[in-house]
N, C-alpha and C positions, 0 to 999 in steps of 0.2 A: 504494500500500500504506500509506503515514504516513498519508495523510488518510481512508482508510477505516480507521486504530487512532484516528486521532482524532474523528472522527465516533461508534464506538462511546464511546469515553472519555466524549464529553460529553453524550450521547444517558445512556451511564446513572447518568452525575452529575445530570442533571436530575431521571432518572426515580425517583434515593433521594432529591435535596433536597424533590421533588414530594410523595413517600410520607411522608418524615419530617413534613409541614406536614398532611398530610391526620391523619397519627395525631395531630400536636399539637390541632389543631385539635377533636378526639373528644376527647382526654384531659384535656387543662388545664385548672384548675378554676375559672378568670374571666375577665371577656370581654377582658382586660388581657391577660392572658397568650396569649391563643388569637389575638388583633389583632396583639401580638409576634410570635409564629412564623408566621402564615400571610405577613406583611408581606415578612419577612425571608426564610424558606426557599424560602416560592413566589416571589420574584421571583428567586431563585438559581435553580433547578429550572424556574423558564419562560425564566431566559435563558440558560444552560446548551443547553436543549431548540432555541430557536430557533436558537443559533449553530450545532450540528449540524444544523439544518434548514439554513442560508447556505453551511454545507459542500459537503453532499448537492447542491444544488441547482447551486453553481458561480457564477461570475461573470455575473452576470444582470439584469437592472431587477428580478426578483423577489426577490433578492438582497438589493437595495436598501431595498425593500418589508420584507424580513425585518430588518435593522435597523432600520428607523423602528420599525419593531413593537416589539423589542428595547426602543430607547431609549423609547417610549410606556409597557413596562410598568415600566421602573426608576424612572419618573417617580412614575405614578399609582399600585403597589402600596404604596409606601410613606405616600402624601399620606392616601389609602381609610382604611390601617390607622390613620393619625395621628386623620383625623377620627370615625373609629367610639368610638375612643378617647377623647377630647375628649369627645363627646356622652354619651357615660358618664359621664363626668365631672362633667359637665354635668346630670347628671338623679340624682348622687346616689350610684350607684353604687360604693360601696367594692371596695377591693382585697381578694382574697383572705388570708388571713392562715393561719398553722399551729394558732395558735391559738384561732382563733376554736371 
């Protein structure tokens, strides 16, 4: 019973930090801000997602499998967003401003 509350719990923590990154992503008005929250919420909301998948699944080599995965996206979601960003950067691209 704990691990099927917790299985939900983090099945639909992933599935609002997921949503919140997908609506950033449509909203935000620069490619600055949209690299920020997709970086951040989607590696929350995919690793949230996958720990309830290493739940679900139980003690298993696929288990295992579902960590590597895990630590491969904590890794790379952040590095993607750093270098998308960078290359912005890189070509000129200003920050949005209130202003402007």
């Amino acid at each position: 019973m704990l691990t099927e509350v917790a299985i939900v719990v983090f099945l639909a923590g992933g599935l609002f930090f997921t949503f919140v990154s997908a609506v950033g992503v449509v909203r935000l008005p620069d490619i600055y801000s949209r690299a920020h929250t997709a970086s951040q919420t989607d590696t929350l909301g995919a690793g949230l997602t996958l720990v309830a998948v290493a739940l679900t699944i139980g003690f298993e080599t696929t288990t295992i499998k579902t960590l590597l995965l895990l630590i491969f996206i904590f890794i790379t979601n952040p590095t993607a967003a750093h270098a998308i960003a960078r290359a912005a950067h890189e070509e000129g691209i200003v920050p949005w401003r209130e202003d402007q």
